[in-house]
C-alpha positions as CSV (number, residue, x, y, z in Angstrom):
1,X,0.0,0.0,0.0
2,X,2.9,2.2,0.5
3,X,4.3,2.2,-2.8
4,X,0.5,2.9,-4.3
5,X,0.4,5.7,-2.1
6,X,3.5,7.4,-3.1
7,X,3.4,6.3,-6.7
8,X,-0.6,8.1,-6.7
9,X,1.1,11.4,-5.0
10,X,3.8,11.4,-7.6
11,X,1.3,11.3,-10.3
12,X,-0.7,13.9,-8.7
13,X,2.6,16.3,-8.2
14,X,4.6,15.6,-10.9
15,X,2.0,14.1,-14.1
16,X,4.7,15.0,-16.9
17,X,7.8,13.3,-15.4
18,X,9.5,10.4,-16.6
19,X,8.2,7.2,-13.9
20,X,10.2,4.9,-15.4
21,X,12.3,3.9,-18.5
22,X,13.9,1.3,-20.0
23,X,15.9,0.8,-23.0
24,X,13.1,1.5,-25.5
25,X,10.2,4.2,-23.7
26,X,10.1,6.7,-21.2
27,X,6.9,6.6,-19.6
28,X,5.3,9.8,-17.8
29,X,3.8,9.3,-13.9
30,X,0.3,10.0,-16.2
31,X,0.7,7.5,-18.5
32,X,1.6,4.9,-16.2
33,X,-1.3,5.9,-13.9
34,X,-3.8,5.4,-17.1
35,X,-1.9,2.5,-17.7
36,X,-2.5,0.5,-14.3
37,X,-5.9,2.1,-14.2
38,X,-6.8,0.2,-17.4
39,X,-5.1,-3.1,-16.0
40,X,-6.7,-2.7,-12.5
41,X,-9.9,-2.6,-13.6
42,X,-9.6,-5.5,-15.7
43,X,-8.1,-7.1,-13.2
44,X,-11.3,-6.0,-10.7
45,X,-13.5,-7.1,-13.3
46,X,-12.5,-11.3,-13.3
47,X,-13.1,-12.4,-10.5
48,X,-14.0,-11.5,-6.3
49,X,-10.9,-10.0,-4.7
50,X,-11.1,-12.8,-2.2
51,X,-11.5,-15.7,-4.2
52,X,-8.2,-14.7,-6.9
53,X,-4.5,-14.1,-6.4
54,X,-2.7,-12.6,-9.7
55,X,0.2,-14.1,-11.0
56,X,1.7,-12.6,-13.9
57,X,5.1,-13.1,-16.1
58,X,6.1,-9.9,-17.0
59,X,9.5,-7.9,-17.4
60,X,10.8,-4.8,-17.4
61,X,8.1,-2.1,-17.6
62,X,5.3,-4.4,-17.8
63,X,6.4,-6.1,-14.3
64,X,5.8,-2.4,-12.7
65,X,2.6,-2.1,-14.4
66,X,1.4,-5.7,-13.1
67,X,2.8,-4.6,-9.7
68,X,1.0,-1.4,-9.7
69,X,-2.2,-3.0,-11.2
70,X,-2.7,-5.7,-9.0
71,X,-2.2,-3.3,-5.8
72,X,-4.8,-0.8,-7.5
73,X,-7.1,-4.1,-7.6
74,X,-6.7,-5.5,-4.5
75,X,-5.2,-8.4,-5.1
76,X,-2.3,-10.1,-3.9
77,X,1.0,-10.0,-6.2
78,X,3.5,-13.0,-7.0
79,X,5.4,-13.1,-10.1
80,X,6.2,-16.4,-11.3
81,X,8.9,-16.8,-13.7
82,X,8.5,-18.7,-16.4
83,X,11.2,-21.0,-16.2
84,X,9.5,-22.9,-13.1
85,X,8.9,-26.5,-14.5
86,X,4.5,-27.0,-15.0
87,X,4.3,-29.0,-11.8
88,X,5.9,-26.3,-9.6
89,X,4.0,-23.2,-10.9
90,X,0.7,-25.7,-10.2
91,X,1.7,-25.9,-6.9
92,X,2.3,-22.7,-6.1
93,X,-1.4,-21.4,-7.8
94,X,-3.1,-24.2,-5.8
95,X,-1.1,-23.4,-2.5
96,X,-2.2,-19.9,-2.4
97,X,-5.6,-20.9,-3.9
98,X,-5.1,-19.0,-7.7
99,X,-7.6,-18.9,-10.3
100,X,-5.6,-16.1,-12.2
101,X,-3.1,-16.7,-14.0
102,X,-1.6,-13.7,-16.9
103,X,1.0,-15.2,-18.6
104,X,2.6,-12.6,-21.5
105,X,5.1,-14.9,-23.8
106,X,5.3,-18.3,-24.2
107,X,1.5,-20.0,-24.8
108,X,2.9,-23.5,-25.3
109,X,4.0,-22.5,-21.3
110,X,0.4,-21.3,-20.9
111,X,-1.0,-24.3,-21.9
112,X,0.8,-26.2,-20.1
113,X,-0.4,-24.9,-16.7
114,X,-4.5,-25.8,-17.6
């Protein structure tokens, strides 16, 4: 909650600023804030906060924005590489009781976890 707190009062103070960059964008506290908006309320719109985790396999700028999202949403975040062998990442969704899963590269990988 700390982070969304500062992250929303940097956005409110400073809109036009580069919030983060990597080697090809610079994206403005504004944009990311429409940006995780957007995400959040997809993210609100799947599934009761208290029935979902989110799990998502994202780098760079797209890990902050699934970070930022999922906070926005409510919903608990853990990354999950994509390396982990099937069996493990099933584990780990049925341990902390996920339904969720976003998955970005890979869809033989996605498959694989249904």
């Amino acid at each position: 909650k700390e982070y969304l707190d500062r992250f929303e009062w940097q956005t409110q103070t400073n809109p036009a600023h580069p919030a983060i960059k990597d080697d090809s964008q610079i994206v403005s506290y504004s944009a990311l804030a429409a940006w995780t908006d957007a995400n959040a309320t997809q993210l609100s719109a799947q599934r009761p906060i208290d029935k979902t985790n989110s799990f998502f396999e994202f780098q760079g700028i797209n890990l902050i924005v699934a970070f930022l999202a999922s906070q926005k949403a409510g919903y608990p975040f853990l990354p999950i590489n994509r390396i982990l062998p099937p069996k493990l990442v099933g584990k780990l969704l049925t341990i902390n009781n996920s339904s969720l899963c976003v998955l970005t590269k890979k869809k033989a990988f996605k498959k694989r976890l249904r």
